[in-house]
MDTraj code that builds the backbone (N, CA, C; nanometers):
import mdtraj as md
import numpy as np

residues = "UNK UNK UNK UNK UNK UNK UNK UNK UNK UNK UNK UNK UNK UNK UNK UNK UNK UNK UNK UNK UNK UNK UNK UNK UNK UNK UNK UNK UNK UNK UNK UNK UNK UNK UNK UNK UNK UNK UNK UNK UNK UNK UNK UNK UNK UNK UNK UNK UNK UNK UNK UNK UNK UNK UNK UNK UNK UNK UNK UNK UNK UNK UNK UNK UNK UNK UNK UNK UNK UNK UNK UNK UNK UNK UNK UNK UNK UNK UNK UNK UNK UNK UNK UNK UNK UNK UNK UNK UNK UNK UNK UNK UNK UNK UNK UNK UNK UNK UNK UNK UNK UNK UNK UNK UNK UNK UNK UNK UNK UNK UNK UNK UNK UNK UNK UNK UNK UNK UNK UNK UNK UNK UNK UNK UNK UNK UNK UNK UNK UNK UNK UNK UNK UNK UNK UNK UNK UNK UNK UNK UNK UNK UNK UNK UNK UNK UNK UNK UNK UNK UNK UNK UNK UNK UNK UNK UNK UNK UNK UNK UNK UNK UNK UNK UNK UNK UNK UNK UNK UNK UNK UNK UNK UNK UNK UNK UNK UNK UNK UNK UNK UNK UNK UNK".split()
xyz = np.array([
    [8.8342, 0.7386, -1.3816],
    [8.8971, 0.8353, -1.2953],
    [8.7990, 0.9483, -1.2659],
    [8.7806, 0.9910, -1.1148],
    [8.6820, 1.1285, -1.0949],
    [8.7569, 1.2486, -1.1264],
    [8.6460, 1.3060, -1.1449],
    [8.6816, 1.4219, -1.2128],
    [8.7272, 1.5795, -1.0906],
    [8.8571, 1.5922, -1.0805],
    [8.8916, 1.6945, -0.9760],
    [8.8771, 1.8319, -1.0179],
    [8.7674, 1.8788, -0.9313],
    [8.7216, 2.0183, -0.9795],
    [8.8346, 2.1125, -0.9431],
    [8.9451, 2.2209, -1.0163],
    [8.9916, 2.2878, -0.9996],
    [8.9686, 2.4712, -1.0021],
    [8.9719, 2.5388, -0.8976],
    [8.9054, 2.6828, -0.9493],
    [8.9800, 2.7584, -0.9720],
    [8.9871, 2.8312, -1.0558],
    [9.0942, 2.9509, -1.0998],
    [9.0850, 3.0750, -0.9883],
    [9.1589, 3.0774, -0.9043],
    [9.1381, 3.1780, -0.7813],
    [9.2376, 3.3290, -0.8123],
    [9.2667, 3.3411, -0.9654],
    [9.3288, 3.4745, -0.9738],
    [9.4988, 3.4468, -0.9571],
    [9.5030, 3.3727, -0.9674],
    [9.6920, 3.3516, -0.9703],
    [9.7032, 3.2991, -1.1097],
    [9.6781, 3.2584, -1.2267],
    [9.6384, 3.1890, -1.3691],
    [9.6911, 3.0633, -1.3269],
    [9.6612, 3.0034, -1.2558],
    [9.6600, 2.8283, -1.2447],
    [9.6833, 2.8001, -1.3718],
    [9.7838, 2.6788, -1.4020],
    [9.7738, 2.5853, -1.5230],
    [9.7394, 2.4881, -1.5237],
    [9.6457, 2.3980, -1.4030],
    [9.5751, 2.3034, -1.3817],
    [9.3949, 2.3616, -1.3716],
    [9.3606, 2.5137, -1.3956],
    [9.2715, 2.5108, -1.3169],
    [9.1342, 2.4582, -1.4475],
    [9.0584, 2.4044, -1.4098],
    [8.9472, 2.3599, -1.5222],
    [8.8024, 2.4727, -1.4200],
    [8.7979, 2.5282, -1.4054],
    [8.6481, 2.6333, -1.3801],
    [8.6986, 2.7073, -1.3221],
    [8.6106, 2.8091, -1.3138],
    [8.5706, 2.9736, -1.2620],
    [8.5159, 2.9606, -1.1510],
    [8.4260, 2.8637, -1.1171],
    [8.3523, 2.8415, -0.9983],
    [8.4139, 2.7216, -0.9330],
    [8.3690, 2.6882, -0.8058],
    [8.3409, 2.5522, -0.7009],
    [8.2147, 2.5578, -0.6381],
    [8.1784, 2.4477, -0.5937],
    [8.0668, 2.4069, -0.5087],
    [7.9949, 2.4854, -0.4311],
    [8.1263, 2.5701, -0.3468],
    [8.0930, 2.6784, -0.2867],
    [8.0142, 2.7744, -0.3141],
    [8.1555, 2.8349, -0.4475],
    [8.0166, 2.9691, -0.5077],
    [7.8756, 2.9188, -0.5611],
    [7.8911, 2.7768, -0.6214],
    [7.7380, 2.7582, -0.6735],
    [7.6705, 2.7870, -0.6292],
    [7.6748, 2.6811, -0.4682],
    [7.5496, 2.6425, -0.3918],
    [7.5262, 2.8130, -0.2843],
    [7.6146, 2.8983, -0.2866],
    [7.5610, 3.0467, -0.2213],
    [7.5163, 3.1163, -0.3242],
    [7.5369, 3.0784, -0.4868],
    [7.4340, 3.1731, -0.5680],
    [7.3159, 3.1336, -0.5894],
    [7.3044, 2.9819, -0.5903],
    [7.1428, 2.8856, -0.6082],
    [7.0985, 2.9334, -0.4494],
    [7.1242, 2.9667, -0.3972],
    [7.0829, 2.9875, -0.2442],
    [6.9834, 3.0896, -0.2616],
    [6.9818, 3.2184, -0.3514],
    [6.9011, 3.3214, -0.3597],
    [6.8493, 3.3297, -0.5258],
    [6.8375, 3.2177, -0.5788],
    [6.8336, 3.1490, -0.7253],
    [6.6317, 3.1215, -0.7069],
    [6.5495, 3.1663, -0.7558],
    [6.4153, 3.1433, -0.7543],
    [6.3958, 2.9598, -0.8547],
    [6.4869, 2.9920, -0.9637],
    [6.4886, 2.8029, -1.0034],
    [6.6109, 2.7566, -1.0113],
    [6.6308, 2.7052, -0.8850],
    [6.7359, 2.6482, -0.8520],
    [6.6942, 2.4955, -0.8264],
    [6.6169, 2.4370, -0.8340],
    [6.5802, 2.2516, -0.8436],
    [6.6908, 2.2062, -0.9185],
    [6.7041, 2.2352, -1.0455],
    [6.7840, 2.1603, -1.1409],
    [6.9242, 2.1289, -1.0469],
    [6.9977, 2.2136, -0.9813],
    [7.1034, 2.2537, -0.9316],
    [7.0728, 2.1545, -0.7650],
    [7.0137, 2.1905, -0.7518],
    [7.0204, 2.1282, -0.6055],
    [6.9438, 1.9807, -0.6095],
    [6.8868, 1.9292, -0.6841],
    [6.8827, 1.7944, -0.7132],
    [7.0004, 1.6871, -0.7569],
    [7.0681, 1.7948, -0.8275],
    [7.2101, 1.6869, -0.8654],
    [7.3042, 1.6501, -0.7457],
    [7.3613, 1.5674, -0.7758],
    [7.4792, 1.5040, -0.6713],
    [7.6408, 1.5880, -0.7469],
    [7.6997, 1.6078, -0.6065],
    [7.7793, 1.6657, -0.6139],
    [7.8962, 1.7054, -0.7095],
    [7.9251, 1.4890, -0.7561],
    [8.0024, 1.4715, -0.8769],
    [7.9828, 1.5218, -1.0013],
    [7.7637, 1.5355, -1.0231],
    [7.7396, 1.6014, -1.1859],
    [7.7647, 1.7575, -1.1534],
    [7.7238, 1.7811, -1.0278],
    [7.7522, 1.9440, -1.0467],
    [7.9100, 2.0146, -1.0483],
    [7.9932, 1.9309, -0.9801],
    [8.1208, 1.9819, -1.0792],
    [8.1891, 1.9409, -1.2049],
    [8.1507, 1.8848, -1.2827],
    [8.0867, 1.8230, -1.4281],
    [8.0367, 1.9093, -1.4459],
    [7.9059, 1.9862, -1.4234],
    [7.8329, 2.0820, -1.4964],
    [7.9581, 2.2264, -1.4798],
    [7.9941, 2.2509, -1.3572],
    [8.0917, 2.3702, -1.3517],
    [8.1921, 2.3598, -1.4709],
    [8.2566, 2.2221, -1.4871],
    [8.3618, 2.2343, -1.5458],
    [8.3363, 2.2518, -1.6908],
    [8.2183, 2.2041, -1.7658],
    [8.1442, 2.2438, -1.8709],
    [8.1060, 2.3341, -1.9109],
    [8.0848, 2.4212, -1.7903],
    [8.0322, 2.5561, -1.8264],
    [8.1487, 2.6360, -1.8431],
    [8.2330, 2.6576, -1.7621],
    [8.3782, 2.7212, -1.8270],
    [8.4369, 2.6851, -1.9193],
    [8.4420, 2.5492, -1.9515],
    [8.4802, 2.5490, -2.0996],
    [8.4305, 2.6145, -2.2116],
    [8.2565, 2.5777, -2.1941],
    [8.2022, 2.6565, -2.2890],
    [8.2211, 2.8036, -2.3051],
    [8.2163, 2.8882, -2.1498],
    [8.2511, 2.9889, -2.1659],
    [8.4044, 3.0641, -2.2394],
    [8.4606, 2.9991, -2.2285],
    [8.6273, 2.9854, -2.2789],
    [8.6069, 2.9937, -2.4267],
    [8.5053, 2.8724, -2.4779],
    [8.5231, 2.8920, -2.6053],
    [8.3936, 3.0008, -2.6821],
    [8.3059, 3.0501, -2.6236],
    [8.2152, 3.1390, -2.6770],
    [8.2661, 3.2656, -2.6375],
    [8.3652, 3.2937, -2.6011],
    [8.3287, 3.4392, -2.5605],
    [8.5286, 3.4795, -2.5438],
    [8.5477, 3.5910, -2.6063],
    [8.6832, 3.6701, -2.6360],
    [8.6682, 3.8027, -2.5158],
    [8.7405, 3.7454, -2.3957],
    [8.7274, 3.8883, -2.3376],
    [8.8327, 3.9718, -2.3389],
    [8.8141, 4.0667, -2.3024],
    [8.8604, 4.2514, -2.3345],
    [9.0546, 4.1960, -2.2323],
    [9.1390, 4.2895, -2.2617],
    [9.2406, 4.2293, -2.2482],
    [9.2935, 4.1239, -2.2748],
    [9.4302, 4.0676, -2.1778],
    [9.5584, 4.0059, -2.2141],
    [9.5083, 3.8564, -2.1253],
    [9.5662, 3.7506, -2.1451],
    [9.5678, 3.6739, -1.9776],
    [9.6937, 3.7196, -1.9335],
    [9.6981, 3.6697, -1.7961],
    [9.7989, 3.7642, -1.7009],
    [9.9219, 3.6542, -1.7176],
    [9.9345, 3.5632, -1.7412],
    [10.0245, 3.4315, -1.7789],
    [10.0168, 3.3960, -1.8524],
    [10.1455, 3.3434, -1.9425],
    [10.1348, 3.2385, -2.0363],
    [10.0880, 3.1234, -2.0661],
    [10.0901, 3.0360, -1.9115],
    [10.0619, 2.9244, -1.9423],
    [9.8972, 2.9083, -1.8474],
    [9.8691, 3.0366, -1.8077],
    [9.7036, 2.9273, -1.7546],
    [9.6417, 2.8987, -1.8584],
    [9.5710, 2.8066, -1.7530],
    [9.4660, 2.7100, -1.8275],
    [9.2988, 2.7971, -1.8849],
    [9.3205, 2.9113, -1.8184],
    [9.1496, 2.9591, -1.8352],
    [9.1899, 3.1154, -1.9244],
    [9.0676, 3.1611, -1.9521],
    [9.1106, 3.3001, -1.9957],
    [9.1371, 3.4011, -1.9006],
    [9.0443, 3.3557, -1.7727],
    [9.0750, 3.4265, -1.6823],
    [9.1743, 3.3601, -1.5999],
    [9.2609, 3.4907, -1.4935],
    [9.2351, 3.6304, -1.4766],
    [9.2933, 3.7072, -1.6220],
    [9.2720, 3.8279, -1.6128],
    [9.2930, 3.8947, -1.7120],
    [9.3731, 4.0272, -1.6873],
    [9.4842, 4.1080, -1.7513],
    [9.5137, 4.2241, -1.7716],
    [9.4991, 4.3385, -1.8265],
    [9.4158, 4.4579, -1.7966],
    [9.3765, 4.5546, -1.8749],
    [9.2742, 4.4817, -1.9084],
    [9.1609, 4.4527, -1.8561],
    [9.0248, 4.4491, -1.8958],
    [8.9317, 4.5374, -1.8135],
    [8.9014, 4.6390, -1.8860],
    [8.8262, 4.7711, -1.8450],
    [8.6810, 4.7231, -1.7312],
    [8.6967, 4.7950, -1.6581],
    [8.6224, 4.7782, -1.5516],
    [8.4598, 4.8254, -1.5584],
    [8.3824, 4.8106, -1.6466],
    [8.2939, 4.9365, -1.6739],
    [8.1713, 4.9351, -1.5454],
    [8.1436, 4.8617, -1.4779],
    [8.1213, 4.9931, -1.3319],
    [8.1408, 5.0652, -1.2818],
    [8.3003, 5.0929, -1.3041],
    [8.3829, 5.1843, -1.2408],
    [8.4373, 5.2818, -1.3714],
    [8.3625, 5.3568, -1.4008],
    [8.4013, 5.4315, -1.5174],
    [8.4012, 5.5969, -1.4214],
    [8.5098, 5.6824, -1.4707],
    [8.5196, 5.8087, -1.3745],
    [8.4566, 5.9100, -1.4886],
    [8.4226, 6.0322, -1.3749],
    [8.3395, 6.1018, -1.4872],
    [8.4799, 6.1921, -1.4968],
    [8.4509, 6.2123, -1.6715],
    [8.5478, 6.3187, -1.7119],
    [8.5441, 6.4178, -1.6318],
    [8.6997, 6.5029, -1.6609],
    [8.7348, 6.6446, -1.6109],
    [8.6934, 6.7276, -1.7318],
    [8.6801, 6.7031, -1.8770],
    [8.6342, 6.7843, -2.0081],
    [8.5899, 6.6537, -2.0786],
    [8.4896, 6.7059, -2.1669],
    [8.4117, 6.6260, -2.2652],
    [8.5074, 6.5758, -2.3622],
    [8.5947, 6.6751, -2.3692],
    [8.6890, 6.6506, -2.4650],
    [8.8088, 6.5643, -2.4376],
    [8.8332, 6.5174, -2.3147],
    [8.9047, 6.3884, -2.2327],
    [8.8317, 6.2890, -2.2684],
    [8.8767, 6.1397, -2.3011],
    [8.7788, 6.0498, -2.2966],
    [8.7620, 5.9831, -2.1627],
    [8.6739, 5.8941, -2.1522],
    [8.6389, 5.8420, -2.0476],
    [8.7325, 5.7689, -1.9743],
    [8.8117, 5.7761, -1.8515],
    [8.8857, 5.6472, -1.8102],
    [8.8209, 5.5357, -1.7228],
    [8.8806, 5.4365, -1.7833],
    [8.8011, 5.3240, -1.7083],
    [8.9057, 5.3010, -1.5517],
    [8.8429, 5.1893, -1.5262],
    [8.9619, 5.1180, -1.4061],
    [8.9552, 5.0067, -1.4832],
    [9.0642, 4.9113, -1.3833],
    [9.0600, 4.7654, -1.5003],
    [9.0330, 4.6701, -1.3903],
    [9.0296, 4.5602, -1.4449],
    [8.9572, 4.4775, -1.3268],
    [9.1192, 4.4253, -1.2690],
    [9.0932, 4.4001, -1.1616],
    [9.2403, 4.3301, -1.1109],
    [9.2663, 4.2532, -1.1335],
    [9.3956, 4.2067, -1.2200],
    [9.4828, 4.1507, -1.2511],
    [9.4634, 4.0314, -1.1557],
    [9.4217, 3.9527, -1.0870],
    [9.4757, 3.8708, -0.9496],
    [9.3050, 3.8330, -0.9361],
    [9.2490, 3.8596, -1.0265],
    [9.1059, 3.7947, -0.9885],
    [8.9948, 3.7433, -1.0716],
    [8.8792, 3.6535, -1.0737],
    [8.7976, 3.6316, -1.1623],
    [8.7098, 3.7169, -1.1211],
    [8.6378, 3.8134, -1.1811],
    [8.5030, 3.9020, -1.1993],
    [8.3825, 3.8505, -1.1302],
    [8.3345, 3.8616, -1.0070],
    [8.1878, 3.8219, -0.9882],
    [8.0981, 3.7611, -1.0821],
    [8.1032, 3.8287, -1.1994],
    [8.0359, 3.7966, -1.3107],
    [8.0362, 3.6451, -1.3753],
    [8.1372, 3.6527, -1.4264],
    [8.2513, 3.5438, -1.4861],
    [8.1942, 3.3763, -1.3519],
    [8.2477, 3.4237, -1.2553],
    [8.1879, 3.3268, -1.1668],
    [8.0287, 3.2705, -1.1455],
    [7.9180, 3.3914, -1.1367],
    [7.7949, 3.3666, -1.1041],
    [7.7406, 3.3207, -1.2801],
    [7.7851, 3.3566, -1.4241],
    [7.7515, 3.3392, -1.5435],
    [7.7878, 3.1732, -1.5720],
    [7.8910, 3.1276, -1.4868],
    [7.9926, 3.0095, -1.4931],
    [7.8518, 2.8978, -1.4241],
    [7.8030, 2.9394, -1.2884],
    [7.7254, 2.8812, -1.2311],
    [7.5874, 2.8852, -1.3029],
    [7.5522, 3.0078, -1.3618],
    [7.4334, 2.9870, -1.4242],
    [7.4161, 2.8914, -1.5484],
    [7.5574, 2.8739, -1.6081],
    [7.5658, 2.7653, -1.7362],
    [7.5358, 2.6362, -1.6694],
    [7.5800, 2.6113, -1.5640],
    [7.6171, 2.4780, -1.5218],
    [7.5318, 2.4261, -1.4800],
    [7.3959, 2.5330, -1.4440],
    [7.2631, 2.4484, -1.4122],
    [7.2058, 2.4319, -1.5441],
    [7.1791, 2.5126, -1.6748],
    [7.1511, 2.5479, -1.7432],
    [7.1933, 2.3629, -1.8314],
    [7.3184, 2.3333, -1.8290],
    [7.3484, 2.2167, -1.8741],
    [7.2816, 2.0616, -1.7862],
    [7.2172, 2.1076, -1.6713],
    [7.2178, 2.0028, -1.6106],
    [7.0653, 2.0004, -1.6452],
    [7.0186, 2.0670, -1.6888],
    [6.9111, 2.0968, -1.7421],
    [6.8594, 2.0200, -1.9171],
    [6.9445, 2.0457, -1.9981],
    [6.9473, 1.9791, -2.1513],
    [7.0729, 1.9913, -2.1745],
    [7.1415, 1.9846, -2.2766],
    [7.2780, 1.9557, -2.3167],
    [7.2154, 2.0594, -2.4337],
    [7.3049, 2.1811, -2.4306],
    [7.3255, 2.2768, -2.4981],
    [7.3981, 2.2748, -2.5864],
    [7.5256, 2.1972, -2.5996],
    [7.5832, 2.1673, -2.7551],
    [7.4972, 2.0721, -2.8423],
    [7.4403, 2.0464, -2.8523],
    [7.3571, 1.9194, -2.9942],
    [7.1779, 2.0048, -2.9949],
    [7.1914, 2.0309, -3.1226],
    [7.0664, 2.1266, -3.1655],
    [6.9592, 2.0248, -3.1292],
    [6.8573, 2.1382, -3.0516],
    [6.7316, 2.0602, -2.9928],
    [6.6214, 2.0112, -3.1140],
    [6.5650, 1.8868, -3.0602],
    [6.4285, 1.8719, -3.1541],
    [6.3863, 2.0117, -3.2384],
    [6.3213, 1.9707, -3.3772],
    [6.2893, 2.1479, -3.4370],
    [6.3676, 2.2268, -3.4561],
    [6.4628, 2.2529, -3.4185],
    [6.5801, 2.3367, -3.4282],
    [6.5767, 2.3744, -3.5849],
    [6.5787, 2.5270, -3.6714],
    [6.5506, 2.5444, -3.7586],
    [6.4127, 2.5456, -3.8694],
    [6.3381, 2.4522, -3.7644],
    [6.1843, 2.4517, -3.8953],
    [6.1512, 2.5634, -3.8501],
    [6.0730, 2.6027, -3.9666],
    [6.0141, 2.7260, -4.0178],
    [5.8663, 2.6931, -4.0124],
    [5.8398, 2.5922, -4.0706],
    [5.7028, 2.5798, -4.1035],
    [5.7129, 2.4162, -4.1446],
    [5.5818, 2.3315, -4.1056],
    [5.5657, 2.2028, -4.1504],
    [5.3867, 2.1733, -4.1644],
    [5.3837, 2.1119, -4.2743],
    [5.2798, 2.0581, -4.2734],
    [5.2475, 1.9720, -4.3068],
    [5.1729, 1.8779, -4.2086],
    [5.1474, 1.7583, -4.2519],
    [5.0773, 1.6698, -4.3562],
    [4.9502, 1.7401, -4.4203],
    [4.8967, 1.6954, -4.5150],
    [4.9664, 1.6739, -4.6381],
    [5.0240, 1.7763, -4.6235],
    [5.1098, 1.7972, -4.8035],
    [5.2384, 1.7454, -4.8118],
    [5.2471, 1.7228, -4.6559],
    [5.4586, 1.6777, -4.6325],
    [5.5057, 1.7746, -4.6721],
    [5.4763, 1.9178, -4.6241],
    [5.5854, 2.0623, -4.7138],
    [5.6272, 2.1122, -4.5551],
    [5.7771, 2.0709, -4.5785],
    [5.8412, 2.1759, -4.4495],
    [5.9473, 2.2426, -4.4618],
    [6.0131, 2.3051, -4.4169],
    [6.0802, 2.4259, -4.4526],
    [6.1562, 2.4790, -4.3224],
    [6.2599, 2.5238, -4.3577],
    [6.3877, 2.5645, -4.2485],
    [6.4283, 2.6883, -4.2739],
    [6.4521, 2.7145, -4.1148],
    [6.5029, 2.8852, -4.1073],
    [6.6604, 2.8367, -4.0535],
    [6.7893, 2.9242, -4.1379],
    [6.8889, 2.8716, -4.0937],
    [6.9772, 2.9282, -3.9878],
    [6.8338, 3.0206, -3.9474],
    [6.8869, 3.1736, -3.8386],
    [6.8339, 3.1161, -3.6926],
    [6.7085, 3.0177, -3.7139],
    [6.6789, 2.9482, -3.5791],
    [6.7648, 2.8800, -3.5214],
    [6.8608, 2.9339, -3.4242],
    [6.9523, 2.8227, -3.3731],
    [6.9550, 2.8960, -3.2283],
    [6.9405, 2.7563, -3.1154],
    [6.9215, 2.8233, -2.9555],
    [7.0609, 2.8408, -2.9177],
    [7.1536, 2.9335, -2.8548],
    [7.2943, 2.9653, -2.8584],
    [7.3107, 2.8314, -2.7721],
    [7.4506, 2.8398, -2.7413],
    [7.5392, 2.7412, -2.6436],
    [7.4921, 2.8277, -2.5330],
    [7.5409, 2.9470, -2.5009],
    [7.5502, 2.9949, -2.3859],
    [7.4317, 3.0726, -2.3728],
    [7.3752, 3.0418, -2.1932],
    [7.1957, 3.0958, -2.2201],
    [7.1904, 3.2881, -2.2132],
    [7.0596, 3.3095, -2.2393],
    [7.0536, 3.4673, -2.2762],
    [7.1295, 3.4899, -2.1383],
    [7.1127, 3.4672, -1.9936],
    [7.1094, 3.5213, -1.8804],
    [7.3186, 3.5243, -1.8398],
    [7.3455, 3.4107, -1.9098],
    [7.5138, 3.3819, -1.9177],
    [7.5778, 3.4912, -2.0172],
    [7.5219, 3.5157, -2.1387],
    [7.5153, 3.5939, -2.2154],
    [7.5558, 3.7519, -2.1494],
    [7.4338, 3.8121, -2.1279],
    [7.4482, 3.9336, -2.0120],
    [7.5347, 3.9501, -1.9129],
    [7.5815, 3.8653, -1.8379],
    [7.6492, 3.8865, -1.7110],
    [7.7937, 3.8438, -1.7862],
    [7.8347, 3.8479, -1.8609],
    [7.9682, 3.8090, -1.9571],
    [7.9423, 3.9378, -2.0246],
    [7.8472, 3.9986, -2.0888],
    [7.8703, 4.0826, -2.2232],
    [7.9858, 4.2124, -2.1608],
    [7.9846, 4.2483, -2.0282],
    [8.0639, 4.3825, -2.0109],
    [8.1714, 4.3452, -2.0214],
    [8.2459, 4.2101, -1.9920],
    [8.4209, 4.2032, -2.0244],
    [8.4635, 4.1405, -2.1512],
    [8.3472, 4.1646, -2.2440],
    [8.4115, 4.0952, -2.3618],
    [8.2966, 4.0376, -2.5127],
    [8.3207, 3.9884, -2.5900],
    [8.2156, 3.9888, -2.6902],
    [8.2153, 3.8434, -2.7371],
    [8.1075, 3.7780, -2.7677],
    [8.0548, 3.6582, -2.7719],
    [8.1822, 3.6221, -2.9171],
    [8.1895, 3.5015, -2.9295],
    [8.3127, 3.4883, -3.0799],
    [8.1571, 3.4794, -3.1484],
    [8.0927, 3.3815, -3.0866],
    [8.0008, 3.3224, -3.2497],
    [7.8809, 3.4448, -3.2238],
    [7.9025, 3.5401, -3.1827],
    [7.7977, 3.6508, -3.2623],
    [7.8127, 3.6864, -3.3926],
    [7.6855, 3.6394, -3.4692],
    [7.6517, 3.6469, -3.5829],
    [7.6409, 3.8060, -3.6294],
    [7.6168, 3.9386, -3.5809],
    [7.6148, 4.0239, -3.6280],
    [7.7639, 4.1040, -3.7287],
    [7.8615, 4.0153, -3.6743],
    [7.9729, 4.0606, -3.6944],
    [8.0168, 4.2053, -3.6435],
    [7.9371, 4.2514, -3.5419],
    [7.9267, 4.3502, -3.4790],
    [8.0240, 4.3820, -3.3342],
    [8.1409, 4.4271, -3.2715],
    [8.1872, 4.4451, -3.2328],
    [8.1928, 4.5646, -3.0971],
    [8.1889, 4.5598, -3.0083],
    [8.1923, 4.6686, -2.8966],
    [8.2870, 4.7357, -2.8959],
    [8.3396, 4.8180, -2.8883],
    [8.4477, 4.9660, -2.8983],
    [8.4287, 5.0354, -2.7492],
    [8.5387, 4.9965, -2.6754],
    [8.5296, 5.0682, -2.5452],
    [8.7106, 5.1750, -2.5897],
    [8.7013, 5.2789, -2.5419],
    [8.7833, 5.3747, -2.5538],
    [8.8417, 5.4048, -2.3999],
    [8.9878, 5.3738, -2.4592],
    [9.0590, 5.4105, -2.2998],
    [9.1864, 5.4967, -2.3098],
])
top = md.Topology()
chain = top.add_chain()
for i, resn in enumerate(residues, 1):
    res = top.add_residue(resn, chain, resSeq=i)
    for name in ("N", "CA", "C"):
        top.add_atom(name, md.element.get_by_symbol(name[0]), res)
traj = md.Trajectory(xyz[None], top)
């Protein structure tokens, strides 16, 4: 059976499987400097790669607010998730900052173009199964002495997916156990 790409367009679909379509891909690879990976594939792997990449994103990353429905399928859209571009400047220092929130009724630019950047990113290597080396520290061949670092591990989601996600929310498998604190 083919696989029917569904996009979450801000209503919380309970069928929807991605953040992106074809559409947004191929107008963000459009101004994309390595975009080959992406525009070599046929249509069927690249919504395969979309729908992969929102999953993954779904499961790496806890964003800021509610979902707006019970029953969608994605995390997004979202309620009360602080807007931080749009932050107003206080009336006193002693007010805290108010945010805006992102609208209720939509997926984030972000969320979409981070969705597309996974999806080349996968069409690229397969990011769940640890690459060749993954963990050595040191090897040597004469003596057969090698040795593992158990901190070397390349994430699921790439540095650049990473960033364009970090303002609505915080990675789950960040290892720092370190947490963002936005005040509203």
């Amino acid at each position: 059976m083919a696989l029917t790409l569904i996009k979450e367009d801000g209503t919380g679909k309970s069928d929807a499987n991605a953040y992106a379509d074809l559409t947004d891909a191929n107008a963000y690879y459009d101004g994309h400097l390595y975009a080959t990976a992406w525009t070599a594939a046929t249509d069927a792997l690249k919504a395969t790669a979309l729908v992969m990449a929102s999953r993954l994103i779904d499961a790496e990353y806890q964003f800021n607010g509610t979902r707006t429905t019970a029953n969608q399928a994605l995390q997004w859209p979202r309620a009360m998730c602080p807007e931080p571009d749009n932050v107003h400047v206080p009336i006193s220092v002693l007010l805290p900052i108010p945010y805006d929130y992102v609208q209720y009724d939509t997926v984030p630019k972000a969320v979409v173009q981070a969705t597309c950047e996974m999806a080349r990113e996968l069409l690229i290597v397969d990011r769940t199964t640890a690459p060749t080396g993954e963990g050595l520290k040191y090897f040597n061949s004469g003596g057969v002495q090698t040795g593992y670092d158990k901190t070397d591990r390349r994430p699921v989601l790439s540095q650049v997916a990473q960033v364009m996600l970090a303002k609505y929310g915080s990675q789950i498998s960040a290892q720092s156990g370190a947490v963002r604190l936005i005040r509203t």
